[in-house]
Every structure is written in C-alpha cells, then in structure tokens.
N, C-alpha and C positions, 0 to 999 in steps of 0.2 A: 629525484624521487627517493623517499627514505624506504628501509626495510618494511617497514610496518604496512608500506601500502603495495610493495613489489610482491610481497609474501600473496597478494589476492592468486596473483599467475601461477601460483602451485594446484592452485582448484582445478577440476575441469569445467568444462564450459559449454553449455550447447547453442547453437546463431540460430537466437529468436529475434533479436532485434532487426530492424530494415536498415536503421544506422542512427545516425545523432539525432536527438528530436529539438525544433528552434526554439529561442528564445525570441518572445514575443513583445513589443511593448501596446501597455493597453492605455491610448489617447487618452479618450472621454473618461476612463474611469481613475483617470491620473487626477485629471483637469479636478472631478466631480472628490475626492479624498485629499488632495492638495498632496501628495508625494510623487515619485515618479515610478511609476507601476507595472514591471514587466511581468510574463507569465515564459513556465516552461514547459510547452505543450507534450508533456508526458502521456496526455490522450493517445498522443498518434507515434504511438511504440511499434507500431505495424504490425504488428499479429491479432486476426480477429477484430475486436476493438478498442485493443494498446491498451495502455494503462500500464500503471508503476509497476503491477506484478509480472510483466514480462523480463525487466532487471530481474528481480528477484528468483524467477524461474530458470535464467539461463544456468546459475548454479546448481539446480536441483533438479534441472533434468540432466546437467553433464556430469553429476556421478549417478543418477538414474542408467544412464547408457554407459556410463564405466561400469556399472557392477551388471552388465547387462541386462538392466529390466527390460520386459516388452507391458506391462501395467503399471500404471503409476494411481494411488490414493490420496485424496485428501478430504479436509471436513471444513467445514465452512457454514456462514449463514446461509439459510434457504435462496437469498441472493448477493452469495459471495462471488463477486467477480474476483477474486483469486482463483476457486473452483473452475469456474466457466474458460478462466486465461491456460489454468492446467489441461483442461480439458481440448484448449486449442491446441497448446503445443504440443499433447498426446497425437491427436491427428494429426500434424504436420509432420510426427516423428514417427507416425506407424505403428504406434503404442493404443494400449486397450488406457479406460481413465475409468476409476473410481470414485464419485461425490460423493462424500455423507454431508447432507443438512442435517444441520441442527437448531432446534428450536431457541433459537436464541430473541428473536421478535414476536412477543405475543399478541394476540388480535388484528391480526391481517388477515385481509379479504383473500377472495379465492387468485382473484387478480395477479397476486403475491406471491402466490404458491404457484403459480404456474407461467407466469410473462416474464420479461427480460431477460434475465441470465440463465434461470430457469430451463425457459425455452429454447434458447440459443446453446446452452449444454446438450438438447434431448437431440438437438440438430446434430450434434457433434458425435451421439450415436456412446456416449457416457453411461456409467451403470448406476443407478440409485441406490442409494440406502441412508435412514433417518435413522436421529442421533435425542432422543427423548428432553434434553439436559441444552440450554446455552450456555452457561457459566463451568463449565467443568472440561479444561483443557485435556486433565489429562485422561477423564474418561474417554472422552472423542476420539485423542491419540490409542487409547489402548483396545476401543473399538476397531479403530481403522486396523491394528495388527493383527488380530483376531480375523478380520476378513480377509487379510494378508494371505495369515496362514492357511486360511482354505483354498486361495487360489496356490498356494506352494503345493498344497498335496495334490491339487489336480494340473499338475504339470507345468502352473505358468512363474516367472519370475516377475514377483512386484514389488515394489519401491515405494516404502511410506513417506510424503510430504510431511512431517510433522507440523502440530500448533503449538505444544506445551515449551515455555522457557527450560526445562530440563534438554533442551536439542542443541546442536552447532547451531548460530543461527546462521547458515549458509545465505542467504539471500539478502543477509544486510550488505553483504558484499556486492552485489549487486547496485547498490547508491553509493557506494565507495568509491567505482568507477561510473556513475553519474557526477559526485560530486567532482572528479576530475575534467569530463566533457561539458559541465556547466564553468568551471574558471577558464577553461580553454575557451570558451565564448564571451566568457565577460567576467572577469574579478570583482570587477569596482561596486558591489552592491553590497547596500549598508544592513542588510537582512534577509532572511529566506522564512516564507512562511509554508507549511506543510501538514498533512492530514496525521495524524499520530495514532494508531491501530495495535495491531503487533506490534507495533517498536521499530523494525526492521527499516522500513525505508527511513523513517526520522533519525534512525539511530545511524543507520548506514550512511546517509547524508553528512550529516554531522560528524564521523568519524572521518569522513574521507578529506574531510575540506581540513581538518587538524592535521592526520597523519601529511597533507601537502602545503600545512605552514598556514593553510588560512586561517583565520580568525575572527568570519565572518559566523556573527551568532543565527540558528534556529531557531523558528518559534514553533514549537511542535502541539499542534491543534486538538483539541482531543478529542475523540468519537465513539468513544466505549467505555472509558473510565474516568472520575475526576481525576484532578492533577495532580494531585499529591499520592494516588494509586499510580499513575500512568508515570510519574515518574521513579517512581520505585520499580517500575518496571524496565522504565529503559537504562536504569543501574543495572539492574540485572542482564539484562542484551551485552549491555556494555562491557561487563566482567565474561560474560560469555564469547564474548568475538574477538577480546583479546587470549582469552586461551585459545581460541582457533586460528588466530593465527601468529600463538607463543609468541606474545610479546608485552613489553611494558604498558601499563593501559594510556589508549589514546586520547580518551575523553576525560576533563577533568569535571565533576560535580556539580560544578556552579555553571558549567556549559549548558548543563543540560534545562531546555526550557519549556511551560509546557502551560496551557491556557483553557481553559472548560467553560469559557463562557456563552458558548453556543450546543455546550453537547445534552440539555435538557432538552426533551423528556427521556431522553438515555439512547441505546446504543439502536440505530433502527428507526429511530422514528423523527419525523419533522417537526423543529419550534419553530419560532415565530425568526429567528437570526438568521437561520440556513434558508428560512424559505424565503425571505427577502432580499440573501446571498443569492440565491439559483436565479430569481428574477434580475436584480440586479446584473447580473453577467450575462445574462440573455440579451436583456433588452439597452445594454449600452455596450454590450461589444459582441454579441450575435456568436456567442459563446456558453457549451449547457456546459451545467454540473452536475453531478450527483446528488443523493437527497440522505446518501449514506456517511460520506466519505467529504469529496470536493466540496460540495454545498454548507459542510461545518465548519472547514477549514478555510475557506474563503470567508467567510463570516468572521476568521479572528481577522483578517486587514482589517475593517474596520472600526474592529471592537478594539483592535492593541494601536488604533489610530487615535481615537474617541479616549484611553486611558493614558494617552499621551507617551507610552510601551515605543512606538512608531512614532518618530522625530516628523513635523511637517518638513515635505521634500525631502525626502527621505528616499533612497534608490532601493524599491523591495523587489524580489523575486518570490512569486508564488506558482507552487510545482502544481499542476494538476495533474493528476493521479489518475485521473478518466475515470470509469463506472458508468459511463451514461446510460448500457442499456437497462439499468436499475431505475431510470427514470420513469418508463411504462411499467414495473408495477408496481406505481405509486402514486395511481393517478387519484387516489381517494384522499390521501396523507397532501396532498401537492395543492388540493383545492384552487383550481385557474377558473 
C-alpha cells in the first residue's frame, strides 16, 4: 500500500458500515448486453437504506465527533438521500440532524415533497429548513452556517456537512477504501461504471483503485451536469483531495471519464434511458433503482455498450449507489 492511500488512516472515522457489501454477477442481463455483468450492491451498506453515502459519511461524522458535535447540517435536494443517510447516522449517533432542501427540481407534485426520503427523514425526528436556490452551492453552504451559528449561541455544538468544491472533500475518502474492498473481491474487471454527482464517490473510486496500482478505467455517469461541466468538476475534487491528503496528484486527466447520455431532461427528473434502465433491472434481475441517481447510471451500460465505449464481453462492474426510497415519490415521473 503506497502513502497516498495509507495517509486516508490519519482521518477519523465513524462504523456506519455493517461491513463489505457483495459483488454480485447479473445472468440474464449479461446474456441480454452480450458482456459479463456484475453489480456492487452498495444498496445494502446497512444503515437505514445503505447507499453510497454511508462511505462517505463515516468521514464526516468522525470528525463531527472529534470536534464533538451533538448536530450535524446538511443541504440537499428535497429528496436527497445523502440528507436522509445523515439524518440516519445522526440517530444511531445520538446527534440532533439539520436538512435544508433545496429547490433544485421544479414542478413536482405534492407526492415529492413529502414521500421517500422526505418521509423517512421526518421519521428520524430531523429539523427542516428550505433553501429557495438549486444551482447555488455556495449559498446553501453559507445558509447551513448561519443556522449553525444560531444553534452555537443557544448552547449546542454543530458540525457543517458542506456541498461547495471550496471544502476538503472528506468523503471521497470514503470510495478510496471501497475502491480497495472491491480488488480485494475481484481485480479482474475490464471497467467500472458509476453514478457521477458531487464528484466524490466517482472521484474517490477512481482515486483509490490508482493510488493501489490499478488501472482499471471509470465511467462516470452523469446526473446533474453534462460532461464536459461534470468533468471540470471532478478536476477540481481531484486537485482538492490531493491537498488533503499532501500529496502528488493521483489522478491523471485523461483518467477521468464521464458520459451524459441519459442525464436529459436534467438533474431530477426521468428520460426516456433511465426509465427503461429502472424497468430493465427490475424485471431481469428483480433489482430497483433510483430515478435520480442508479436509474441514469445504469442506463450508461448500455448506452457505452451500443457506442461500442464497452468492448462485447467485456467484465463490467456497476456500483449501485441505492436511493431506492426516492422511488415512491416519483410515481407520476415513473409512469408504470
């Protein structure tokens, strides 16, 4: 193990994880794509309803608890399962939890605004507060400080989750020691395909599997921005997580890969790729996806199958990320 990836053990760390999550290989939809198609069931991260931001939170609540917060903030879509995932590990930690939504998805039903994660947060006994703006990181961050500081004057100690690239990205760390637990299951695959968001799990994936020699490429899906945005951005991740952890950069430029051919009508809402993604996976391998996240990024197998990106027989690995309780409210967009 070189420095670049031993330097993660200097963080702290909080055990949200239940442990390894499998790799899975998917028959029918190998046979049906003509490659050989496994899945890495990052759904079932065990907290609440798993998903990729559980990695990413164990850093952010373990210096949450080192600088001893008892509240933790963050901001997110109206159904941001990051939010919802913080909002689990606040209760399992005995911590107060802060959402801000933000209006980032216009024209959703009432359904939207109040089901999935929504709902599953107000369970978790989380405080609200709306965020007027979805394209504006760093107002949202500077919101969440502001409410910070009010709980600072009334006695409590809280801990900003930031969004804005101006931050450590602490959580990409978090797929840095995925990308480790996924070669310790299986090296031998000719590509890894995944949801591209923050940056953070793509970026942290791809960083980690370098810093440990591999040179197995990402395809990083995108779900909020096109690709030629979404990769300027995870330049910038990139340049950022090598200063955190002071070292030569890991990622080289041309590594970084990145694909937008499912993420119309933009960021939230369902085309015509993802929602034939969602069904597909359901009904050939009794597996849901997302309609935010999984459901775009599964849509590029096919789509970097079909541009010939994805060699036929080809050994892919794709991460699911989970989000499924975003499923229910989106039963107007999902049209079954």
């Amino acid at each position: 193990m070189n420095d670049k990836f031993a330097g993660i053990g200097s963080f702290p760390r909080a055990e949200l994880l239940s442990g390894p999550t499998p790799v899975e290989r998917l028959d029918r939809l190998s046979q049906q794509l003509g490659i050989e198609l496994s899945i890495k069931r990052d759904d079932l991260t065990g907290l609440g309803f798993g998903g990729n931001k559980v990695r990413q939170l164990e850093f952010y609540f373990g210096a949450a608890l080192e600088k001893g917060a008892d509240t933790v903030l963050i901001t997110g879509a109206v159904q941001s399962n990051y939010a919802r995932t913080a909002a689990t590990a606040a209760a399992k930690l005995g911590l107060g939890a802060v959402i801000q939504m933000e209006d980032r998805v216009r024209g959703m039903d009432a359904i939207y605004n109040t089901s999935g994660n929504v709902l599953l947060s107000r369970m978790l006994g989380a405080e609200f507060m709306r965020y007027p703006e979805g394209e504006d990181e760093a107002g949202a961050d500077l919101a969440l400080r502001q409410r910070a500081e009010e709980l600072s004057n009334e006695g409590r100690t809280p801990y900003v989750i930031p969004l804005g690239l101006n931050n450590p990205p602490l959580g990409a760390l978090g797929y840095m020691k995925a990308a480790e637990e996924i070669l310790q299951q299986d090296d031998g695959f000719d590509c890894m395909v995944v949801a591209s968001g923050s940056g953070l799990t793509h970026f942290g994936l791809l960083a980690g599997l370098r810093a440990l020699g591999s040179s197995i490429p990402v395809h990083g899906i995108c779900v909020r921005r096109d690709a030629a945005a979404q990769s300027q951005r995870l330049a910038t991740v990139g340049t950022n997580l090598d200063a955190l952890l002071n070292c030569d950069p890991i990622v080289d430029a041309a590594d970084i890969l990145t694909w937008d051919g499912a993420l119309e009508p933009g960021y939230g809402h369902v085309g015509p790729p993802a929602r034939e993604a969602i069904m597909m996976m359901a009904r050939q391998e009794g597996l849901f996806l997302d309609p935010v996240y999984t459901g775009k990024s599964f849509a590029g197998v096919p789509g970097l199958v079909k541009e010939g990106v994805i060699a036929a027989g080809a050994r892919v690995l794709f991460i699911h990320t989970g989000g499924q309780p975003a499923l229910f409210a989106y039963q107007s967009e999902l049209e079954i």
